[in-house]
C-alpha atoms as an extended CHARMM CRD file, in Angstrom:
* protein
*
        56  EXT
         1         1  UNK       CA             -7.8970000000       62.0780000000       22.9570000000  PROA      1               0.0000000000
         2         2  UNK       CA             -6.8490000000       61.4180000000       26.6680000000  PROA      2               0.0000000000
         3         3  UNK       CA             -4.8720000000       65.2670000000       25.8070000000  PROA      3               0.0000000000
         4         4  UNK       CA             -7.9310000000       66.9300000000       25.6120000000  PROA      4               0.0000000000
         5         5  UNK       CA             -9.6000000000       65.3660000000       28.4490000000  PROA      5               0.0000000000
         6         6  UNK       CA             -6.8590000000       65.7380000000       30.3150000000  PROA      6               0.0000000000
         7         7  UNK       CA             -6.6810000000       69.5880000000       29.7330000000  PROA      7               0.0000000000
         8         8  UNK       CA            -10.3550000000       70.1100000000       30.2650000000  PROA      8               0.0000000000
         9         9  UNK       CA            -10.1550000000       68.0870000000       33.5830000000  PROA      9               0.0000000000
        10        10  UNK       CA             -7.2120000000       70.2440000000       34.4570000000  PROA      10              0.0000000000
        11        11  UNK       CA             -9.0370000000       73.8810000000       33.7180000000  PROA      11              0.0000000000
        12        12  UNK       CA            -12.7280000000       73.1120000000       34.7620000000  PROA      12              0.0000000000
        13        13  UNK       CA            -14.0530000000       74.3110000000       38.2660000000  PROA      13              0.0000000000
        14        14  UNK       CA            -16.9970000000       72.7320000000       39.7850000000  PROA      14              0.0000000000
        15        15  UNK       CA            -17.8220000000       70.6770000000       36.1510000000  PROA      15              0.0000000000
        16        16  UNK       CA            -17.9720000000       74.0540000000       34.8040000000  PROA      16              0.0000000000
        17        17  UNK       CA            -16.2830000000       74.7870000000       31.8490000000  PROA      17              0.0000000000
        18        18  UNK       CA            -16.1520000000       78.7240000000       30.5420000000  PROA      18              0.0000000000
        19        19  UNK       CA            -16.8040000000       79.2870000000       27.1880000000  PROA      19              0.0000000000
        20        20  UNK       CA            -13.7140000000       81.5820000000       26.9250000000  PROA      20              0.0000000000
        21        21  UNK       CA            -11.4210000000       79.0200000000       28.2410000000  PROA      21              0.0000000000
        22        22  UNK       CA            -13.0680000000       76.4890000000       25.5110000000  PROA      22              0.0000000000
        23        23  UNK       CA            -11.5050000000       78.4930000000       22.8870000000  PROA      23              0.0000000000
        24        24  UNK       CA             -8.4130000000       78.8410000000       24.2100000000  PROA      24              0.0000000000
        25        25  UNK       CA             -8.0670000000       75.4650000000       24.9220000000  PROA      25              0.0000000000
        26        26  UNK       CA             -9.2500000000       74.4290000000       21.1120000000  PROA      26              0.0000000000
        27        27  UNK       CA             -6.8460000000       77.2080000000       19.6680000000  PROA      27              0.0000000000
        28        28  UNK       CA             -3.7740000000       75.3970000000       22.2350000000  PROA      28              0.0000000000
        29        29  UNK       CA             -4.6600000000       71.8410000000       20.8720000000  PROA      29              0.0000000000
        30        30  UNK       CA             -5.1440000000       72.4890000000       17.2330000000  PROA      30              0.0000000000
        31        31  UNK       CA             -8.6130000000       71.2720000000       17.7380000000  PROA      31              0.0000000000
        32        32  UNK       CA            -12.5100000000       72.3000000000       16.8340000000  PROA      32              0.0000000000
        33        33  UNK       CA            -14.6090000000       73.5870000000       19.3990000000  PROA      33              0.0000000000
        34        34  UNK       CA            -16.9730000000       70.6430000000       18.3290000000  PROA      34              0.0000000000
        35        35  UNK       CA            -14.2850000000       68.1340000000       19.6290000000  PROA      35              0.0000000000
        36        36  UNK       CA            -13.8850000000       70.3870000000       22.7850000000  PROA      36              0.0000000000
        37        37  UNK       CA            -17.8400000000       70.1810000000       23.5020000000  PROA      37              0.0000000000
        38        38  UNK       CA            -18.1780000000       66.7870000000       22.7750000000  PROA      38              0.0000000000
        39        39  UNK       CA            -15.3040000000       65.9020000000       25.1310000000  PROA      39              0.0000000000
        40        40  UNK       CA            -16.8440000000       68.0880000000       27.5790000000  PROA      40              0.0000000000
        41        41  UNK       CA            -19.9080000000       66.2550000000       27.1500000000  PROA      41              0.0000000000
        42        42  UNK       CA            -18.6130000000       62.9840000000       27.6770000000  PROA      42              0.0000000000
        43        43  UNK       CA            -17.2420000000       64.2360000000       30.8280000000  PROA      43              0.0000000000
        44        44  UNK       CA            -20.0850000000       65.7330000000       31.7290000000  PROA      44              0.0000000000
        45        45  UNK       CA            -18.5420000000       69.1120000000       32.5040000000  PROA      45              0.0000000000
        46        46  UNK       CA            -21.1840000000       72.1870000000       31.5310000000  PROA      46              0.0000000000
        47        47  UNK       CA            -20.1680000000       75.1150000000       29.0020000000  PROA      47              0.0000000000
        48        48  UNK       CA            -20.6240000000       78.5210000000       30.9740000000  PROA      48              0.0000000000
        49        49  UNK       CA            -20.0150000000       82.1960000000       30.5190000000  PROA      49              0.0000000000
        50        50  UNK       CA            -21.6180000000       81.4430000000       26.6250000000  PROA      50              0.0000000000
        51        51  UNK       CA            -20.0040000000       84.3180000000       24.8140000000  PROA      51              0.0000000000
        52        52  UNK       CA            -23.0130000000       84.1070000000       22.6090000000  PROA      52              0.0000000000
        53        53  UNK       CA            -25.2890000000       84.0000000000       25.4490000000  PROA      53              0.0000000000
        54        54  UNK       CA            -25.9560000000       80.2890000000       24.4170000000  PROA      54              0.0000000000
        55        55  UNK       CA            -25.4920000000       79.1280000000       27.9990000000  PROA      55              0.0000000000
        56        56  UNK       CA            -25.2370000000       80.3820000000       30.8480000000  PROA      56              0.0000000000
């Protein structure tokens, strides 16, 4: 676990996390995009750039 927050720490800008870069990062760790969210929850960091024009 302290992987992913580690990585999402690492690649978020202003507590801003890009949806793009979500994906990649799930595809790099062998994880779901649910367990990238919910870290990126805990850590309060925001999902941007929504590819599905969820968030924006």
């Amino acid at each position: 676990m302290k992987d992913i927050e580690k990585k999402i720490l690492e690649v978020a800008k202003d507590r801003k996390l890009p949806c793009k870069v979500a994906f990649k990062l799930a595809e790099e760790l062998n994880i779901s995009l649910k367990e990238i969210g919910d870290m990126a929850n805990k850590l309060n960091i925001k999902i941007t750039n929504c590819q599905l024009g969820c968030f924006k």
